[in-house]
N, C-alpha and C positions, 0 to 999 in steps of 0.2 A: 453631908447629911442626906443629901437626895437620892445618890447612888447606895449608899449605905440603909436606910431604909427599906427601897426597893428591893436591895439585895435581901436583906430577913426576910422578905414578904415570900420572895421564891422561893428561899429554904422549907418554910413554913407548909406551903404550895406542894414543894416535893415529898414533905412528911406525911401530909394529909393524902394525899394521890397512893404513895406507896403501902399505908397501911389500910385504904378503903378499897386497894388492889386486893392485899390478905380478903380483906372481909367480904367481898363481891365474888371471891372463889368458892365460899361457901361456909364459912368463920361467921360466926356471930360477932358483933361488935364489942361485945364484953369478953368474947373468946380473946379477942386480938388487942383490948385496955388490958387485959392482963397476962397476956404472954410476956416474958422478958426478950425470947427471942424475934415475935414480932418488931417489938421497939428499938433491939439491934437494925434488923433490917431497913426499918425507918430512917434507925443514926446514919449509917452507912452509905445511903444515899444521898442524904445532906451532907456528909464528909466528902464526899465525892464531886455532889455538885458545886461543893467552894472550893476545888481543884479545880472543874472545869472551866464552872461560869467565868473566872476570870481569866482563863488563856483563853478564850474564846470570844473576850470580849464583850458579855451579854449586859454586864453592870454600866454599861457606853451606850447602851441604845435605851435611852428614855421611854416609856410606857405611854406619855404623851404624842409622841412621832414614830408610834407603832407601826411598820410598814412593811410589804411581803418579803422584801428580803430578810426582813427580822425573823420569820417566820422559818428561813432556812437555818439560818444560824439557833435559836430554837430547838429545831428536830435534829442537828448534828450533835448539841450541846447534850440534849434529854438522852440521846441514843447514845454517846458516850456512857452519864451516869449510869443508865439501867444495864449495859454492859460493865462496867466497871462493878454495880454491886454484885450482878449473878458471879461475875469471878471471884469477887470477895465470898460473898456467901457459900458459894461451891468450896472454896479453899477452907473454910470453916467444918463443916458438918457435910457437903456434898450436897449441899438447900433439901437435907431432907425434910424439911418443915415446911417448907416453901413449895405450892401447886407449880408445875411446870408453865400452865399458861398467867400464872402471875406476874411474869417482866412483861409479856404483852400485855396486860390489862394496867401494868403499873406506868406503861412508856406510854398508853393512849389515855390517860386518868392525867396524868405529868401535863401531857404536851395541849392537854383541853382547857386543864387550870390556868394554867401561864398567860393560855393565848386568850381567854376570855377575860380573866384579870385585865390585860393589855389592851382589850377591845373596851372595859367598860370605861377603863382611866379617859383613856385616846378621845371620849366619846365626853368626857365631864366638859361644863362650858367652863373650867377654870381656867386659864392660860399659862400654862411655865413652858420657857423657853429651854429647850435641849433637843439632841442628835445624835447621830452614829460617825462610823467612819468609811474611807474610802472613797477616791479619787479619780472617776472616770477621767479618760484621754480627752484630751481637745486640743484647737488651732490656738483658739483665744483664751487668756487665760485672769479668770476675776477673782478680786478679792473682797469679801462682804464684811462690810460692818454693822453690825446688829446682830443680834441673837434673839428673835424674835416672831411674831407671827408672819411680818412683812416680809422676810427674811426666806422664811420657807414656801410663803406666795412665791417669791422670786425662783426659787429655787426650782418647785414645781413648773414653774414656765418656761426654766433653763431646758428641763428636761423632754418637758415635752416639744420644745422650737428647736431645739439646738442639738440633740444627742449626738454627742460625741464631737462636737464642734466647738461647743463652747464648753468650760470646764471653771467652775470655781474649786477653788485651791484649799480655802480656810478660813476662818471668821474671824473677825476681834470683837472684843465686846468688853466692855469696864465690871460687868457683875464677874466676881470672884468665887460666885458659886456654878459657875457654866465653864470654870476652866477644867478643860480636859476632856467636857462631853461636848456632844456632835449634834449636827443637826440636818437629818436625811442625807449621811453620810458627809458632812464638811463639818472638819474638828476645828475647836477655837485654839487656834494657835497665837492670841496672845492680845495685849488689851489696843484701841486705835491709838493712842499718845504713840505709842512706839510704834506705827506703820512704817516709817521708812523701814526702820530695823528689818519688821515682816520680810518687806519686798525686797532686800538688800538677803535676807536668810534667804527667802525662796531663791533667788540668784544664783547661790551658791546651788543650790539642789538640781540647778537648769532649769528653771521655770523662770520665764521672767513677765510677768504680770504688765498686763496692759489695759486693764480696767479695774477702775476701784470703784461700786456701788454702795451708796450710804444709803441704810433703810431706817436708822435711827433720825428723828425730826431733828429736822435742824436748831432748832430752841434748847434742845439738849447737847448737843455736841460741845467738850470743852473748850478754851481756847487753846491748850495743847494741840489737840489733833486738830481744829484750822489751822494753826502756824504750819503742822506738817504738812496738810494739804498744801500750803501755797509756796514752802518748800520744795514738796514733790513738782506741782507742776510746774517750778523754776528749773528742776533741773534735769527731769525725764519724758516722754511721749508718753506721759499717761493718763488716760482719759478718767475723769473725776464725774459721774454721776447720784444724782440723788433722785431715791425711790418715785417720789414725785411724778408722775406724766414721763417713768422712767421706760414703758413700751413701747412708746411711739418715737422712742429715739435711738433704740438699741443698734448698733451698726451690725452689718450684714456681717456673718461668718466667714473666716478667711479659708478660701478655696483650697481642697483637701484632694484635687487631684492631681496623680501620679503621672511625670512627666515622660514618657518612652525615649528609647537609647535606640539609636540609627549606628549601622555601619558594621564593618568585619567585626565579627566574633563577639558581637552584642546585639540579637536578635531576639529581645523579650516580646510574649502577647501579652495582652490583657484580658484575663476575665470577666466573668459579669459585673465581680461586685471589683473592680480594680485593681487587681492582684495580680502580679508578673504572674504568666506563667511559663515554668518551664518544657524544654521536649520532653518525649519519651522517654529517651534512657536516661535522660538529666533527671528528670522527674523519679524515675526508678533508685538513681542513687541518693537524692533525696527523704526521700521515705524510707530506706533501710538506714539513712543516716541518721532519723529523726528517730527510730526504734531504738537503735543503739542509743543513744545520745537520753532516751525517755529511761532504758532497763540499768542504764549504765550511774546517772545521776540520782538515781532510787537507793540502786544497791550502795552510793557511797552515801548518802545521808539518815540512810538507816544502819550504817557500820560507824559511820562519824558521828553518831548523834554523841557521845561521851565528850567529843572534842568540841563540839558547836556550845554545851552546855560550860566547859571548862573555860571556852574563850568570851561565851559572854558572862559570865562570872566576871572576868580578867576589865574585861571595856566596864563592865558597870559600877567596879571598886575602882575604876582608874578614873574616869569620865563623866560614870553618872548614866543617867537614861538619858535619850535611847541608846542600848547598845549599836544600831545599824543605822546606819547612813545610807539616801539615794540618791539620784538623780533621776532625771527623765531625759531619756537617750533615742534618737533616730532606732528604731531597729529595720526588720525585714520590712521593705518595701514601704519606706519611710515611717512608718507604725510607730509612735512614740510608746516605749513602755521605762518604767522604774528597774533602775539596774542597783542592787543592793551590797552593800560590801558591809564589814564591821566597822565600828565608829576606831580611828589612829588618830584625831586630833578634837580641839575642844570647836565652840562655834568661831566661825570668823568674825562676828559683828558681836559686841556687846549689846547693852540694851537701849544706848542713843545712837545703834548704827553706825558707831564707828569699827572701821576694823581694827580689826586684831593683830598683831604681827603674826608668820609663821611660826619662829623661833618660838614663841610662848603657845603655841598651839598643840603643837607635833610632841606627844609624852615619850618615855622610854618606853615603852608596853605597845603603843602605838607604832613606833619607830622599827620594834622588832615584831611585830604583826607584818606590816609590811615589807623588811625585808624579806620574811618566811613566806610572801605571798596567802598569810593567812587569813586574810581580814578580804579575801574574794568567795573563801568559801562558803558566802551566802550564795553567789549565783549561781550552786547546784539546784537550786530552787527555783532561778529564773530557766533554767537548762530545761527542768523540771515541765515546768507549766507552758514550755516553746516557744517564750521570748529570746531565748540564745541557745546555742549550739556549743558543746566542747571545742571544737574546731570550727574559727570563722574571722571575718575582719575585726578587731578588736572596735566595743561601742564605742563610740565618741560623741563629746557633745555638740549641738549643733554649733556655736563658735568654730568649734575645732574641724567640721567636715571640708574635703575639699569643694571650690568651687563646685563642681558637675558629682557628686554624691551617687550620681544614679550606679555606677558598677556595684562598690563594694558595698549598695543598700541591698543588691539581686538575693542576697544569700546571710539568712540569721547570722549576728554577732558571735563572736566566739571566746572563748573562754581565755583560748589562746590562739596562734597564728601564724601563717606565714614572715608575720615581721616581725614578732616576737622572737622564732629563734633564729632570728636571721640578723640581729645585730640590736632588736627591739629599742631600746632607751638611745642606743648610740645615733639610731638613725634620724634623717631628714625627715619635715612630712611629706617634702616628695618624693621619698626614699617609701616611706611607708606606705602612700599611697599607691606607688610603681609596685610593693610586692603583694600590697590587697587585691590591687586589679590583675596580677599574675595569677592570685590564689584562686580567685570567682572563674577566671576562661579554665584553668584548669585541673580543679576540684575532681577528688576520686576518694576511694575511701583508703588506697595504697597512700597517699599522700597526706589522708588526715591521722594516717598508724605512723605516718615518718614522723609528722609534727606532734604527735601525743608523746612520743618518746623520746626527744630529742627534749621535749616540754619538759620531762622526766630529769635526762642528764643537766639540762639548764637549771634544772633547780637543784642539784648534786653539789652542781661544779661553778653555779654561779653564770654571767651573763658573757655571750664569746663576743667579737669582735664583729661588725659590717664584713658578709664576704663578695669581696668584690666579681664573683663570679657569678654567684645568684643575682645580685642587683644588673648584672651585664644581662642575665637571662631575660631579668623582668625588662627591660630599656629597650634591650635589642630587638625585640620580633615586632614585626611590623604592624601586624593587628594590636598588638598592646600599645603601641604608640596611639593607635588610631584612637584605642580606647583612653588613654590617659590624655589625648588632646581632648575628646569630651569632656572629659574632669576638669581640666584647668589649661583654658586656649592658649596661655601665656606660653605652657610647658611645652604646650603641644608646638606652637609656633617654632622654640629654638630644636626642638627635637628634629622637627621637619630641615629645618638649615643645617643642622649635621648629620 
């Protein structure tokens, strides 16, 4: 009801902006109550913005926790509509009824109403609890309970002490009217009785939560979610705080600097702000790798758009929402970002956090997503926006990196790899590790055209064999040993005895 409400008020908002646009051009107000084409123009734009408003997400961000970034999303959403109606209108009659400076008067009329509407709510002393979405990076990662004023005290102090350090993930809260909205961008993923489950889902996604802050009083809390608290801290490191005199206890942020790599043929600097940096000509191929890699992931997700739509059709009759699945993956230069694929299986945990078998998870639609390799072709998006690279060490989750991480962190993820057509699924992680740290010393743009193609025949013909040649390559030269003893001394040690 809350999102629903809100939502008619914009409609409403957009109708009045778009036909007081007409009459501020030089229409009388009674000229423009009875035009019938006036009031097309009106409809148009309301039909429009209940396309937009909801892929853009604006019915999620509460009027009560109006905040500047609302403000952007706002002017992308308004500027859609008034684009979208002049093409309508032009497809109709060519807007010859319509004054040319009318979309501008109707996009600055729009985007006044909304935003003052949103300023005067934000400003009532009533109190409802709601939020948006989106999940800044962090070391440390919390989980809140409450959906509330205290909630977004906390939140605002995260942000201000902590950016980018410390990261809350998601809220629980038992009101049923807050599911699904957000609050200063952290969405309620679900009620606290089921916290394990939460932290056992986040787990899955690679987040694994190391604080839980209760801002709901403790007089209210169920005896459900204590049992789980005393649960949890039976059987994880997870620190259990309440709002309480919760300032002066907050533990220090876990140290977020990047470790340097010594020795042959791993000579990184560092920047101002801590970022390897590359030579010269390193740097040079770089940058023309990151153009291509920027013109090249555009041009296939505006030719695949027809397929992207097809396959989330497929995941949401098969699965349900969300079509996509993440994680949060090491990228460049240890930089955690969300690496996105289609959803192949259902959740792992029910809702008392027990798991789920494989077997009952993995669907037929699922099963041949993945065999097709089609359920990655979300990460034209993360290619997109320079979290990965078509060509690079494939992401992995921090469980899965090698000891010493630092080579095959030097250079964005990649779509696909050096180990991918070099025997991929067959091989070791030492195997894969040996041909990532071959790929970073000797990266070209001749060798990422070998690996796009060969990427190409792989997916023709299916997955070839380890060839024991290339793995002899990656083993054998001497600077690579030296580098894959920094990765993992154990290897390094027997490598050195033969």
């Amino acid at each position: 009801m809350y999102r629903s409400a809100f939502f008619v008020v914009d409609l409403l908002l957009m109708s009045v902006a778009s036909l007081l646009a007409v009459a501020l051009r030089g229409a009388s107000v009674e000229a423009v109550l009875d035009s019938p084409y006036h009031w097309m123009f009106a409809g148009v734009a309301v039909l429009c913005a209940m396309l937009v408003w909801p892929l853009l997400g604006i019915p999620r961000r509460p009027w009560r926790y109006f905040a500047a970034s609302d403000v952007v999303h706002l002017v992308l959403a308004v500027t859609a509509v008034v684009l979208m109606t002049l093409f309508v209108m032009f497809t109709v009659n060519r807007s010859e009824l319509v004054a040319r400076s009318v979309p501008l008067l109707q996009w600055c009329l729009c985007l006044a109403l909304l935003i003052f509407a949103r300023v005067g709510v934000r400003h009532l002393p009533a109190s409802a609890p709601v939020g948006r979405d989106g999940v800044p990076a962090g070391r440390q990662y919390v989980l809140l309970v409450g959906f509330n004023r205290r909630s977004e005290v906390y939140l605002r102090c995260i942000e201000a002490l902590y950016p980018g350090r410390v990261s809350v993930i998601g809220i629980l809260d038992d009101d049923p009217s807050v599911k699904g909205l957000m609050l200063k961008g952290k969405p309620v993923i679900g009620r606290p009785d089921n916290l394990i489950s939460a932290i056992r889902r986040l787990r899955n996604h690679g987040v694994e939560i190391s604080r839980v802050v209760v801002t709901v009083p403790r007089e209210e809390l169920s005896p459900a979610f204590n049992a789980a608290c005393e649960r949890l801290l039976a059987e994880a490191e997870i620190t259990l705080d309440h709002f309480e005199g919760l300032f002066g206890a907050v533990r220090a942020p876990l140290a977020s600097a990047i470790p340097t790599v010594d020795g042959p043929g791993v000579s990184p600097s560092l920047s101002a702000d801590g970022v390897m940096a590359p030579g010269g000509g390193r740097r040079r191929y770089l940058a023309v790798k990151r153009s291509i890699d920027f013109v090249l992931a555009l041009s296939m997700i505006v030719l695949l758009a027809p397929l992207y739509l097809v396959l989330a059709a497929l995941v949401a009759v098969d699965l349900g929402r969300p079509v996509t699945f993440w994680q949060e993956r090491p990228g460049l230069n240890r930089r955690p970002f969300r690496v996105y694929k289609f959803r192949t299986m259902g959740d792992a945990y029910d809702v008392e956090g027990n798991e789920i078998p494989l077997e009952l998870r993995l669907s037929p639609i699922g099963a041949a997503l993945r065999r097709l390799r089609l359920d990655e072709l979300p990460q034209l998006f993360n290619i997109l926006v320079g979290n990965m690279s078509f060509v690079g060490p494939r992401p992995l989750l921090p469980a899965d990196q090698p000891e010493r991480p630092e080579v095959r962190l030097r250079m964005r993820p990649g779509l696909t790899g050096w180990a991918q057509i070099n025997g991929g699924r067959g091989l070791s992680v030492t195997d894969k590790s040996a041909l990532d740290c071959w790929y970073v010393e000797n990266a070209s743009l001749w060798i990422d055209a070998k690996i796009i193609v060969r990427t190409v025949r792989f997916l023709l013909e299916g997955e070839a064999p380890p060839r024991q040649q290339v793995l002899n390559q990656a083993y054998g030269v001497l600077e690579d040993r030296r580098v894959l003893a920094k990765m993992s001394p154990a290897y390094g040690r027997a490598t050195w005895r033969a």
